[in-house]
VEXLOTOR-875907 format. One record per residue: residue number from 1; x, y, z of N, C-alpha, C, O in turn. Coordinates in pm, 1 decimal, m for minus. Example, Ala and Ser with C-alpha at 12.3 -4.5 7.8 and 13.67 -1.06 7.14 Angstrom:
residues 2
   pos        nc1        nc2        nc3       cac1       cac2       cac3        cc1        cc2        cc3        oc1        oc2        oc3
     1     1319.0     m569.0      780.0     1230.0     m450.0      780.0     1320.0     m330.0      780.0     1423.6     m331.9      846.5
     2     1285.0     m225.0      708.0     1367.0     m106.0      714.0     1290.0        3.0      787.0     1340.9      113.8      803.9
END
This chain:
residues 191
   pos        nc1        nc2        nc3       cac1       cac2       cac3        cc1        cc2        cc3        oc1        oc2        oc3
     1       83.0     m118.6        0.0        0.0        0.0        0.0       87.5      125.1        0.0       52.0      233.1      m47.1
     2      210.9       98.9       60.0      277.6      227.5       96.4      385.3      235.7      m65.5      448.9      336.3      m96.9
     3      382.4      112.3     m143.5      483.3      190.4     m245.5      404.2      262.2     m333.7      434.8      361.7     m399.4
     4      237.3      165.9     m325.6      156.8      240.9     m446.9      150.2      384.8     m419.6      155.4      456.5     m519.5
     5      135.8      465.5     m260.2      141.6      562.1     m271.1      279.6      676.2     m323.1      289.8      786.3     m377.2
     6      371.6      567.8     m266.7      503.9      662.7     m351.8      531.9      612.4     m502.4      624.0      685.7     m538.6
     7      506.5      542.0     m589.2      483.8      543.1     m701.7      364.3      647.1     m753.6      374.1      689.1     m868.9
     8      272.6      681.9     m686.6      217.2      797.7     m719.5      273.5      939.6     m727.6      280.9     1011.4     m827.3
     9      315.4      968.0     m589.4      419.4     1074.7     m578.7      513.5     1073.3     m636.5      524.4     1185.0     m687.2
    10      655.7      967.2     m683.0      696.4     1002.3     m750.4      652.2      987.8     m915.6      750.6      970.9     m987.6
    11      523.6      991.5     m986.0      494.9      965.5    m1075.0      441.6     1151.6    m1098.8      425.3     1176.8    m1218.2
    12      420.4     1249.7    m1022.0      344.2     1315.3    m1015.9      434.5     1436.8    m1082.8      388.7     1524.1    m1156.5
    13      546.5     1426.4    m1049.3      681.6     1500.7    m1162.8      707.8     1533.4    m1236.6      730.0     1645.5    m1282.5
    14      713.8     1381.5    m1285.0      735.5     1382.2    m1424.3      635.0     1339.9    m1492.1      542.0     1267.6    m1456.5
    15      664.4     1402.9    m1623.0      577.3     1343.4    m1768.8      634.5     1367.1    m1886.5      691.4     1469.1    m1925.4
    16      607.4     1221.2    m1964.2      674.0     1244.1    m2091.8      524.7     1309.7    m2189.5      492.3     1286.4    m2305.9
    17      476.6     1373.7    m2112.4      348.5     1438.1    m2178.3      389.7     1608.0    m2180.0      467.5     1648.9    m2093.8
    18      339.2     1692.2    m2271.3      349.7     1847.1    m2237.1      286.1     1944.9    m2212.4      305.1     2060.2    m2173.9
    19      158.1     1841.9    m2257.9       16.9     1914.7    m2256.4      m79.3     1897.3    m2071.9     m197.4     1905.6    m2038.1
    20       m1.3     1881.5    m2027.4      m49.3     1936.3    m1888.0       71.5     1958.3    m1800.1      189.8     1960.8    m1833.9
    21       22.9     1972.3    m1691.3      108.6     2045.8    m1556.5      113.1     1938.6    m1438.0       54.2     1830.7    m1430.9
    22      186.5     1989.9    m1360.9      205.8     1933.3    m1185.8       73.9     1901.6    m1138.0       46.0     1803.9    m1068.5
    23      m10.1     1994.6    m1181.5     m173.5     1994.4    m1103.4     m209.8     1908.3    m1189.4     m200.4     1807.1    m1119.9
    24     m252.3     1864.9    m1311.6     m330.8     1761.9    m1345.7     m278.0     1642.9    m1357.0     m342.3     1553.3    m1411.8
    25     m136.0     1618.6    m1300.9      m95.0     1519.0    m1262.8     m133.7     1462.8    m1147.7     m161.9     1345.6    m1122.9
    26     m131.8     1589.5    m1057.4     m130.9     1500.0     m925.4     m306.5     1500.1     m896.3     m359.3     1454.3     m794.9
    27     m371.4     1557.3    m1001.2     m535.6     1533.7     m964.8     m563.5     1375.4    m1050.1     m652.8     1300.7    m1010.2
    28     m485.7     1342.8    m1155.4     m484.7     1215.6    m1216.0     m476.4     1107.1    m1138.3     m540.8     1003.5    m1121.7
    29     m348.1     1174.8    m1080.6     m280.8     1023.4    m1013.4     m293.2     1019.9     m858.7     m366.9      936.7     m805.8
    30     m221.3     1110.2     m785.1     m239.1     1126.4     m631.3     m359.1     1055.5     m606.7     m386.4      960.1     m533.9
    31     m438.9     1141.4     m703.2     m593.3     1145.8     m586.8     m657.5     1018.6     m598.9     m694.4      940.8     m511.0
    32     m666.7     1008.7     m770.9     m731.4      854.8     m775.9     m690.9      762.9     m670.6     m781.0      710.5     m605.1
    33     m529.9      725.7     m635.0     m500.9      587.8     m582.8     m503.3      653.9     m463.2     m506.4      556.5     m388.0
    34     m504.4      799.6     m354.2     m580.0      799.2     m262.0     m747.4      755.7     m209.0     m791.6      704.5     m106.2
    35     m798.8      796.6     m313.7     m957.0      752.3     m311.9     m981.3      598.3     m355.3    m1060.6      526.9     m294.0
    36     m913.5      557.7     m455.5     m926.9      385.2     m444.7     m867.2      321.0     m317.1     m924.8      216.8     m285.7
    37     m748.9      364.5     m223.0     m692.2      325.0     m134.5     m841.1      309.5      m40.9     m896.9      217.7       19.1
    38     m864.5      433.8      m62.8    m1003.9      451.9       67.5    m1129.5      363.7       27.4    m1212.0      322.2      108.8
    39    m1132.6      340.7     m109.3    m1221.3      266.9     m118.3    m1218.6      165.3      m58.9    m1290.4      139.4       37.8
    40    m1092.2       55.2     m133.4    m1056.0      m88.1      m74.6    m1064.6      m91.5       97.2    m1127.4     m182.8      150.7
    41    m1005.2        1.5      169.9    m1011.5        8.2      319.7    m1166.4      m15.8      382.4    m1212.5     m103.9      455.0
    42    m1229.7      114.4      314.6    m1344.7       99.2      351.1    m1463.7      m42.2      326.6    m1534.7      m98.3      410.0
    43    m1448.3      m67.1      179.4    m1480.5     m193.5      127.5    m1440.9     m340.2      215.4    m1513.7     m438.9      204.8
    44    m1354.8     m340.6      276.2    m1278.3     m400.3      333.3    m1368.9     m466.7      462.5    m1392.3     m587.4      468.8
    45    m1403.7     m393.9      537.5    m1471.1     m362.0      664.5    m1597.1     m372.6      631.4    m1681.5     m413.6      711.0
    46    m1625.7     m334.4      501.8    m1791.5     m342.9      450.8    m1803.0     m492.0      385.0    m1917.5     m529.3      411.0
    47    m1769.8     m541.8      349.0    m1744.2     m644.8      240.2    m1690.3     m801.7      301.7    m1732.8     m913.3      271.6
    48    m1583.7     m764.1      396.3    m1528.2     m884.9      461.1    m1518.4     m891.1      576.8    m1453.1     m993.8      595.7
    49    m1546.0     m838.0      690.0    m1528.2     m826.9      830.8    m1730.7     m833.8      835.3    m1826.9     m863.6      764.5
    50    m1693.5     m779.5      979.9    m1906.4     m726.8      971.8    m1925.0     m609.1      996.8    m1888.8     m549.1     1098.0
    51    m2013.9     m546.0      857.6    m2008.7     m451.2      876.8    m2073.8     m361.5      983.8    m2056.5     m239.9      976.7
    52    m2145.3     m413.4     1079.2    m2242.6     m337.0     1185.4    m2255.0     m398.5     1284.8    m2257.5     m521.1     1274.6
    53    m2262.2     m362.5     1361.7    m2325.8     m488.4     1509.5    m2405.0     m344.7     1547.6    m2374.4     m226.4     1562.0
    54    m2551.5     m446.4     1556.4    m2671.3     m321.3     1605.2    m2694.2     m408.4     1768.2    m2676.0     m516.4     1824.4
    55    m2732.6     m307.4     1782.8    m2786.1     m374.3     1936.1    m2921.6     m479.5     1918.5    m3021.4     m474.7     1846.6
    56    m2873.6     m574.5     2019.4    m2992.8     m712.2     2034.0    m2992.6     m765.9     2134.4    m2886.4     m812.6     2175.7
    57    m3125.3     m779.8     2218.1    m3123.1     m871.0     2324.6    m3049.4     m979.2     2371.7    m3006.6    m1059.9     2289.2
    58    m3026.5     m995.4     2495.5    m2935.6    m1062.8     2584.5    m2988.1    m1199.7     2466.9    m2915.0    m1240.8     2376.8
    59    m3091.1    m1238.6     2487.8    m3151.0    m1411.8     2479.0    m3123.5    m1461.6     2358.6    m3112.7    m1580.1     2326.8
    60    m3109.7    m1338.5     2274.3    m3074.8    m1396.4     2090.9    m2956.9    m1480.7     2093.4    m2854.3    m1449.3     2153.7
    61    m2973.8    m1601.1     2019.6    m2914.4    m1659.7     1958.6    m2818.1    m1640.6     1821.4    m2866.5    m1575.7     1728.6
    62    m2713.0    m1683.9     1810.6    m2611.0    m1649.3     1710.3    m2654.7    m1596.5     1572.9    m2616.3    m1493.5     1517.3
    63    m2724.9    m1669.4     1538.1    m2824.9    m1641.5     1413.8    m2954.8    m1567.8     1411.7    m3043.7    m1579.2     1327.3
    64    m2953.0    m1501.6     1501.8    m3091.2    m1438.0     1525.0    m2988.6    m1307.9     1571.7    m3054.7    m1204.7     1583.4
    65    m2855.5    m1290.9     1598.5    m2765.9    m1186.2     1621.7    m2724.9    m1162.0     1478.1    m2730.9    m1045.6     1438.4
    66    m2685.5    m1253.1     1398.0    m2693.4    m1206.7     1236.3    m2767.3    m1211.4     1170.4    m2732.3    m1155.7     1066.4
    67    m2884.8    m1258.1     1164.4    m3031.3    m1188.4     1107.4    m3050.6    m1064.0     1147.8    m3080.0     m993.8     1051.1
    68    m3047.7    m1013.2     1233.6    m3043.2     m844.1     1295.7    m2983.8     m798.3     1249.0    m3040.1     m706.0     1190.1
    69    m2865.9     m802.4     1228.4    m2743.2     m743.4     1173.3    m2702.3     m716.8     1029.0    m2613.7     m657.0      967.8
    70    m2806.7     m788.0     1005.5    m2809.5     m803.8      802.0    m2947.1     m749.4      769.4    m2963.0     m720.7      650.8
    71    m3062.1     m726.8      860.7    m3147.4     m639.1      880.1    m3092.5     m506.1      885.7    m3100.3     m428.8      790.2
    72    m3054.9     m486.6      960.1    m3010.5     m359.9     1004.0    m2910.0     m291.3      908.8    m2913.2     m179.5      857.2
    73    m2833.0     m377.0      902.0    m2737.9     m315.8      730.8    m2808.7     m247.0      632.9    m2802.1     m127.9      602.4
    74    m2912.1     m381.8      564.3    m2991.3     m390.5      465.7    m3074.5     m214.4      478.5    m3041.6     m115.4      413.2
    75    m3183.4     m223.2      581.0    m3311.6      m99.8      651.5    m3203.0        0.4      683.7    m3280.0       91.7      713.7
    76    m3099.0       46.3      698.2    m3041.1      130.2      744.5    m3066.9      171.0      925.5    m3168.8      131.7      982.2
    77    m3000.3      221.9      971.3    m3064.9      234.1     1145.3    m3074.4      366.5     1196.2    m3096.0      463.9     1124.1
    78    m3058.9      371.4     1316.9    m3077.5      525.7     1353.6    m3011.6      507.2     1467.3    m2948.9      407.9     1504.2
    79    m3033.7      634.4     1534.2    m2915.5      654.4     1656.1    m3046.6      676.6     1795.9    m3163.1      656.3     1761.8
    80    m3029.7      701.8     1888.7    m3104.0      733.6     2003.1    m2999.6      809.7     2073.7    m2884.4      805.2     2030.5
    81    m3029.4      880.9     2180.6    m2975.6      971.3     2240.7    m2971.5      899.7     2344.0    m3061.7      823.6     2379.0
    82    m2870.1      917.0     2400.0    m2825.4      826.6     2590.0    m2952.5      868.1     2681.0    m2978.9      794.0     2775.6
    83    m3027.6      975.1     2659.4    m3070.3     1017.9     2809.8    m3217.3     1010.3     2763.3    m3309.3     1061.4     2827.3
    84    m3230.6      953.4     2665.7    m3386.5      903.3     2598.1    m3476.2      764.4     2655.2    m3422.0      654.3     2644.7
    85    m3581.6      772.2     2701.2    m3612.3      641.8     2797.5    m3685.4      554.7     2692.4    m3728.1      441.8     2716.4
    86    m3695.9      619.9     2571.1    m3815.4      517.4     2533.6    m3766.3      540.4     2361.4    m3722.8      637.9     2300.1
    87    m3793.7      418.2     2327.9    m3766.7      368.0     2180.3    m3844.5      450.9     2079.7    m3964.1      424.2     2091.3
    88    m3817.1      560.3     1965.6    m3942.5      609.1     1901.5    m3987.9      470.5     1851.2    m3935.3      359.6     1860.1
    89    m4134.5      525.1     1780.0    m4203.5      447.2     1696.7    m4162.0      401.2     1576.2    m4044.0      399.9     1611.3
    90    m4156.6      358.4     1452.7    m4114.7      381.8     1347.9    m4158.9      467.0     1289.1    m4087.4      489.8     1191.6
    91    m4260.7      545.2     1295.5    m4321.3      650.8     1245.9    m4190.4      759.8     1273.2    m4123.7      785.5     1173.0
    92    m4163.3      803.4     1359.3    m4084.7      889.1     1462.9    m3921.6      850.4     1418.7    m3840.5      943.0     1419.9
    93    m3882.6      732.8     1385.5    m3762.9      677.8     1354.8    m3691.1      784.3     1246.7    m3570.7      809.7     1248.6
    94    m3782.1      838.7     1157.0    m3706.6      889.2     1035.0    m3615.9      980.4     1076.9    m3510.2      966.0     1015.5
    95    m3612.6     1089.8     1175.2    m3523.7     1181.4     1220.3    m3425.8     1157.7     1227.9    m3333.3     1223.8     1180.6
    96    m3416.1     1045.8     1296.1    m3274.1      981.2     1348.3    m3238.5      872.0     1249.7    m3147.2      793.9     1276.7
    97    m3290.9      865.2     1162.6    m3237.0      767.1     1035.1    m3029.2      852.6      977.2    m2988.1      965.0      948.5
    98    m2950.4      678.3      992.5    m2875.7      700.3      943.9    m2854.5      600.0      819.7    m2840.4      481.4      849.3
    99    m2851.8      626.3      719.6    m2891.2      553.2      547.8    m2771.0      594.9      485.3    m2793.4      594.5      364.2
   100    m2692.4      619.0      500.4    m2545.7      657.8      363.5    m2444.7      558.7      390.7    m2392.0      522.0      285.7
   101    m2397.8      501.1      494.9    m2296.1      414.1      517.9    m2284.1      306.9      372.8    m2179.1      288.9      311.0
   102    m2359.8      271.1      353.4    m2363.2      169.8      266.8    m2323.8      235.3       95.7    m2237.4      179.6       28.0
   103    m2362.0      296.1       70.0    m2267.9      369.3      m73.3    m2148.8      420.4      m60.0    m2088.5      442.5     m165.0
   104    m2068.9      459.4       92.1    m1945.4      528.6       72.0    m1839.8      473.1      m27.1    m1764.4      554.5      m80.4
   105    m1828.1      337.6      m56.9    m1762.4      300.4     m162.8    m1760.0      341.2     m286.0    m1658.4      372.4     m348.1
   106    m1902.7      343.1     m337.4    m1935.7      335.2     m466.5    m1916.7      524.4     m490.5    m1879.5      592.7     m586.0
   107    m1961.4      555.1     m357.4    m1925.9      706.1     m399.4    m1742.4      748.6     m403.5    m1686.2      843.4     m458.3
   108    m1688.3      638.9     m324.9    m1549.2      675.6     m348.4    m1516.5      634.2     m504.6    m1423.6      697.0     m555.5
   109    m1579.3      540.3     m582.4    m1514.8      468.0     m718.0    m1543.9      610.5     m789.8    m1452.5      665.4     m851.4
   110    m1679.4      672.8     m780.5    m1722.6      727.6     m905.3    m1670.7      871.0     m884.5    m1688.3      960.5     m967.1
   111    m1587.3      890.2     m735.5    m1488.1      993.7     m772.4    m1378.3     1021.3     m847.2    m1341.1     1111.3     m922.4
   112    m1312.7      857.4     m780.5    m1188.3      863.8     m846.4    m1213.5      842.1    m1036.1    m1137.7      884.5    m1123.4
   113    m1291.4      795.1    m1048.0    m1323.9      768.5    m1242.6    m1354.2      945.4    m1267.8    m1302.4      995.3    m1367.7
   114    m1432.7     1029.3    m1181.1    m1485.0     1214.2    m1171.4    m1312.5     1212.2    m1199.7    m1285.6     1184.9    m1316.7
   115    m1194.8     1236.6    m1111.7    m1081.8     1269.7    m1124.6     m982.0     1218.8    m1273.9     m900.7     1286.4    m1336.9
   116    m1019.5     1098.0    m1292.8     m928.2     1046.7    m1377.9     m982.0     1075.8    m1553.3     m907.7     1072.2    m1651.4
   117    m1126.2     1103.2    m1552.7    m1230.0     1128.6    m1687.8    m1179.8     1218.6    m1804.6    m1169.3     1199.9    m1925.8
   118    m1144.7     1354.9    m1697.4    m1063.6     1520.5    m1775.3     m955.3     1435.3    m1893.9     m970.4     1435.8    m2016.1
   119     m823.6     1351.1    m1800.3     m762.2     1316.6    m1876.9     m776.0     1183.7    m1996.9     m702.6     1164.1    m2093.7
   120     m862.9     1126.0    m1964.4     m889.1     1016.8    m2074.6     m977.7     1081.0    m2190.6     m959.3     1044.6    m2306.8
   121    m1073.1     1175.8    m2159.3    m1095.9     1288.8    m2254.2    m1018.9     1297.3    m2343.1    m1007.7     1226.5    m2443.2
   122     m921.6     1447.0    m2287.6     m839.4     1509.0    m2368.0     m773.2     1371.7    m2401.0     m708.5     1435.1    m2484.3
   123     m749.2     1304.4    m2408.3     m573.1     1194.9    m2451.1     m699.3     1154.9    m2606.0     m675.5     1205.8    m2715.5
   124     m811.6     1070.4    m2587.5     m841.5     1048.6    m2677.2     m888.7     1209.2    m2791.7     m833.9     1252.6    m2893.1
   125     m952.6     1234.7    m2751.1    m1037.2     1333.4    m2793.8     m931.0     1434.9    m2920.6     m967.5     1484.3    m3027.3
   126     m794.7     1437.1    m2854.6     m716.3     1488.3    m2915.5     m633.6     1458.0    m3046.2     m587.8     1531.1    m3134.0
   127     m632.2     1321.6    m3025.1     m601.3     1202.0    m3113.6     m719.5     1189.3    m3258.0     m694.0     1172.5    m3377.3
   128     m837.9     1203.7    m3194.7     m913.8     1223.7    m3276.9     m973.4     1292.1    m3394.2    m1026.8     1249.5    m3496.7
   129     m951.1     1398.5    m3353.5     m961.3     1561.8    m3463.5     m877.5     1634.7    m3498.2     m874.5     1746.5    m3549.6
   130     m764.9     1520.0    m3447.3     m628.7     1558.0    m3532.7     m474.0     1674.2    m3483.9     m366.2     1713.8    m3528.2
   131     m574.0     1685.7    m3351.5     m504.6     1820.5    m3275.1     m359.9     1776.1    m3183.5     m379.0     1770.3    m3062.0
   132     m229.9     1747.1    m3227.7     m149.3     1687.1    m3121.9     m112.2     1821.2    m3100.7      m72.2     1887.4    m3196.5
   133     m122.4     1884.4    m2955.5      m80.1     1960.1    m2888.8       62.6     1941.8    m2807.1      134.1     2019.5    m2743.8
   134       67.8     1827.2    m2833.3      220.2     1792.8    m2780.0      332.8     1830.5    m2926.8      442.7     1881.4    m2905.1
   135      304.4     1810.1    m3016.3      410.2     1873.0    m3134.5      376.8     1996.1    m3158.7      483.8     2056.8    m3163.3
   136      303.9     2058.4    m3174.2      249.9     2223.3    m3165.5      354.2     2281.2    m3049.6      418.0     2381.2    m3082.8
   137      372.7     2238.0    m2943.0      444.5     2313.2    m2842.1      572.9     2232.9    m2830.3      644.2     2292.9    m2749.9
   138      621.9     2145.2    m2866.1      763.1     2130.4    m2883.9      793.5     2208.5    m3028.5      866.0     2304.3    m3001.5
   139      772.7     2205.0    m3135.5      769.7     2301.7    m3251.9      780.3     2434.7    m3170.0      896.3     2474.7    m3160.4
   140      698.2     2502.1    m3116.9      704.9     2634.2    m3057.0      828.3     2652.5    m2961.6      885.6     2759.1    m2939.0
   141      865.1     2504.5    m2899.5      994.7     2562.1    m2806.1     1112.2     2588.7    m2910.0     1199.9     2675.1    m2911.3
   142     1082.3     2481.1    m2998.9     1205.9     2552.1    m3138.1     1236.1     2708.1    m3151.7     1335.0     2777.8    m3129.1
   143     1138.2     2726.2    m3187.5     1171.2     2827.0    m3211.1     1194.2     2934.7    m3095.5     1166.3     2917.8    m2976.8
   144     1252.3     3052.2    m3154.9     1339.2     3173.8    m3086.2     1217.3     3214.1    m3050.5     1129.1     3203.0    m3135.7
   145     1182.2     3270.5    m2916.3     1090.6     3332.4    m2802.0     1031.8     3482.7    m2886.4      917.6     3525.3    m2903.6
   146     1163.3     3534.7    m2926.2     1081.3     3684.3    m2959.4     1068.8     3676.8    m3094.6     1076.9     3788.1    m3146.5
   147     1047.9     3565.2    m3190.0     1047.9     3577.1    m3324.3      825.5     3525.9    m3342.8      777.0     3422.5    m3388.7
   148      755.9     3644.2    m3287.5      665.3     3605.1    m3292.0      581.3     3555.6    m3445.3      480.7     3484.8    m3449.9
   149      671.6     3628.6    m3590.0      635.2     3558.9    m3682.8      624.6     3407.9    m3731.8      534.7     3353.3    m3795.8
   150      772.2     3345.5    m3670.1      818.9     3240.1    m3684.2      716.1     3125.0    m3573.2      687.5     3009.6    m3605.4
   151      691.7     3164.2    m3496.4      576.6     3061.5    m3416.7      435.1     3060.9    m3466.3      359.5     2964.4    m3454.7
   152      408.5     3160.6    m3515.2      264.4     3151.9    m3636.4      278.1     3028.9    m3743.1      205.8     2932.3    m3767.5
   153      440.0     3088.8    m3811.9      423.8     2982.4    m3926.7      449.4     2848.8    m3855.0      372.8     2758.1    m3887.5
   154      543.7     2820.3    m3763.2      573.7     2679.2    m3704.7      372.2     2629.4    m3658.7      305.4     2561.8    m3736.9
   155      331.5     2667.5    m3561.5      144.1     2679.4    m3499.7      102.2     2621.5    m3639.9       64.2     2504.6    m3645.4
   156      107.7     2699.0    m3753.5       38.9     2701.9    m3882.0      114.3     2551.8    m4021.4       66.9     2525.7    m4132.0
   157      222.0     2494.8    m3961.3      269.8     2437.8    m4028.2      243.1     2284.0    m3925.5      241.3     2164.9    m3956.5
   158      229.2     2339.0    m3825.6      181.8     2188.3    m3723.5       42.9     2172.2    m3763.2       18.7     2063.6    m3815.9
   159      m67.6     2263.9    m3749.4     m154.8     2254.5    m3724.3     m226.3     2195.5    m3914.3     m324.7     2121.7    m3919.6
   160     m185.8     2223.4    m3988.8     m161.7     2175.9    m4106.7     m133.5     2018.4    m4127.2     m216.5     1945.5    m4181.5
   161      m45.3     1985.5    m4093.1       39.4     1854.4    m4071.7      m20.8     1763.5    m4021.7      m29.4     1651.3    m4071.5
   162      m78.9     1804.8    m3899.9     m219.6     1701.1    m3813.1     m312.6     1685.3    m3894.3     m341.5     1574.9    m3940.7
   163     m379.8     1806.2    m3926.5     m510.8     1777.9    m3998.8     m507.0     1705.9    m4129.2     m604.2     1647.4    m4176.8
   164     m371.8     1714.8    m4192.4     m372.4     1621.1    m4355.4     m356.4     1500.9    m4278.0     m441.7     1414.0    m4296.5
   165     m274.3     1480.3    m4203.7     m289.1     1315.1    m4112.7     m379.2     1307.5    m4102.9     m411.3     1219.2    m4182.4
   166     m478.7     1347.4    m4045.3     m634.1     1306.4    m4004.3     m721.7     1277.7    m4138.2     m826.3     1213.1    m4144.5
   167     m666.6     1328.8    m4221.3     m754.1     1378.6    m4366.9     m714.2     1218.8    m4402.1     m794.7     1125.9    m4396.4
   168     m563.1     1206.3    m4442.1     m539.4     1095.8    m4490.2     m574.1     1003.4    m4403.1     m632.7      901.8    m4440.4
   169     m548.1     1022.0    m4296.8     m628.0      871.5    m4214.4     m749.1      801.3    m4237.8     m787.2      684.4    m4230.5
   170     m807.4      936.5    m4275.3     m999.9      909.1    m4276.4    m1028.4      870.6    m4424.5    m1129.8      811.7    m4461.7
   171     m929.5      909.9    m4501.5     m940.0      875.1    m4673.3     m895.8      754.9    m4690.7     m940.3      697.1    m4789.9
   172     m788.6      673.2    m4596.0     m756.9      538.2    m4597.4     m847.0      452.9    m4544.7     m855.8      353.9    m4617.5
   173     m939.4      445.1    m4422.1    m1046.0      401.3    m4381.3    m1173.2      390.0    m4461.5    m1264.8      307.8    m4458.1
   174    m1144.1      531.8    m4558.4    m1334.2      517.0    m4625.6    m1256.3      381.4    m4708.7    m1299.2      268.9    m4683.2
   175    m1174.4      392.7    m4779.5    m1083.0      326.8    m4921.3    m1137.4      168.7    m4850.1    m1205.7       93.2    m4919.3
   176    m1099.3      132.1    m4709.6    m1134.5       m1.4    m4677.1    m1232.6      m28.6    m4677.7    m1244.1     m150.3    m4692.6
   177    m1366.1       46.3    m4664.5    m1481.0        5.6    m4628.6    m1515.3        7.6    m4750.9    m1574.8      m91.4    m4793.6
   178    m1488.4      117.7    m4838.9    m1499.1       54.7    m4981.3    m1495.1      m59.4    m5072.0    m1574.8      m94.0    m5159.2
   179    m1349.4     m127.0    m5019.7    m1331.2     m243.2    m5084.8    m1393.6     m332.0    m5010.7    m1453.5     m408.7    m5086.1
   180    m1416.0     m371.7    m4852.4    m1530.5     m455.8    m4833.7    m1623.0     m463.1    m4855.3    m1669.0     m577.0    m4863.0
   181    m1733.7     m318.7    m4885.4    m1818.8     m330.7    m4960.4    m1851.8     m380.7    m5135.8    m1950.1     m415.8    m5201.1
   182    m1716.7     m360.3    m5158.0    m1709.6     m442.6    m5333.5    m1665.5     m602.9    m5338.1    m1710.2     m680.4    m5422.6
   183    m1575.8     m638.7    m5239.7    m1602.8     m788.3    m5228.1    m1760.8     m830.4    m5178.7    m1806.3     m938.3    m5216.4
   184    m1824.6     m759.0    m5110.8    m1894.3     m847.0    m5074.4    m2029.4     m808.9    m5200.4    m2121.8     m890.2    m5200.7
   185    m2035.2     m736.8    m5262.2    m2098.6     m697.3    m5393.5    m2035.8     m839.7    m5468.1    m2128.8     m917.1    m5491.4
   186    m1960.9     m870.3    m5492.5    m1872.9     m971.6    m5562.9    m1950.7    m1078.3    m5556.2    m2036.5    m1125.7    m5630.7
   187    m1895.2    m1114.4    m5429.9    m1978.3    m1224.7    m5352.9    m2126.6    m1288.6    m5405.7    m2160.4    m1392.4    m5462.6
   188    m2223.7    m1118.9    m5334.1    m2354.0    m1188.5    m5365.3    m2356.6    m1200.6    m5574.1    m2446.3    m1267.8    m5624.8
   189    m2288.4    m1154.3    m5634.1    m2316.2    m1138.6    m5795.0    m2241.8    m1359.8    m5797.7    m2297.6    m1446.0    m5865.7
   190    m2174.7    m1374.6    m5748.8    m2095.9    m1516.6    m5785.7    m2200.8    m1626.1    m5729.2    m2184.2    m1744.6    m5757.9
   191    m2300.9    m1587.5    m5654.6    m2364.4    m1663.8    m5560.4    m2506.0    m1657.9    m5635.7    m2603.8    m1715.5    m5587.9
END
């Protein structure tokens, strides 16, 4: 448990990526395998130990102590106050209803996937429409800082370069579906 967390930290540094920072590293990575850590812990105690012991009469029997107890999980419970003499009703119960214990997991998963989403986004999304922002800004470190003409044309010669990749990518793909559609034209004409 303790290297996954320093394989996080030291993962949080570096990147052979350029298109983000320190912060969306460590909201990627830190946090996720903090919040999955908390999940498994919590899961842990929920899942494999027991998760509740409610109060039950002296006379119950073992199984009538975990029938209660898997009741009580299941219905959620409530609390009473020490200096209270008398049991509410169930009518009366709802006030003191405590009901969330049982999702803290699932609310820890669908954070850490909330944290990790931004970047599986952008990684695909970028790939997609042709935009590598990672050669756009190594191209730009090329060039000289105050030559603001020269980073237009470099911006304008990247941004060019992607999109005929994308162009040709998408012109090689129709070309396949083409020819499967003419074999199988083939096909039904031989048949």
């Amino acid at each position: 448990m303790a290297s996954l967390f320093k394989n996080a930290l030291q993962q949080v540094g570096q990147s052979h990526k350029v298109d983000d920072d320190i912060i969306d590293r460590f909201n990627r990575r830190f946090t996720v395998v903090l919040l999955v850590t908390f999940t498994a812990f919590v899961s842990a105690k929920q899942f494999v130990g027991e998760p509740i012991s409610c109060w039950t009469p002296a006379q119950f029997s073992g199984p009538q102590v975990a029938y209660t107890n898997s009741i009580c999980w299941l219905k959620g419970t409530y609390y009473l106050e020490i200096d209270r003499q008398l049991i509410p009703h169930r009518t009366q119960n709802s006030e003191f209803r405590i009901a969330y214990y049982q999702f803290v997991p699932y609310i820890l998963l669908v954070m850490a996937l909330i944290f990790y989403l931004p970047h599986m986004f952008w990684r695909n999304i970028s790939r997609r429409i042709g935009f590598d922002l990672r050669s756009i800004i190594q191209n730009i470190k090329q060039v000289s800082k105050t030559d603001i003409d020269q980073v237009a044309v470099q911006i304008h010669i990247a941004l060019e370069y992607n999109s005929s990749k994308h162009v040709v990518d998408r012109y090689k793909n129709l070309n396949r579906l083409l020819e499967i559609f003419q074999c199988s034209r083939r096909y039904r004409k031989i048949k």
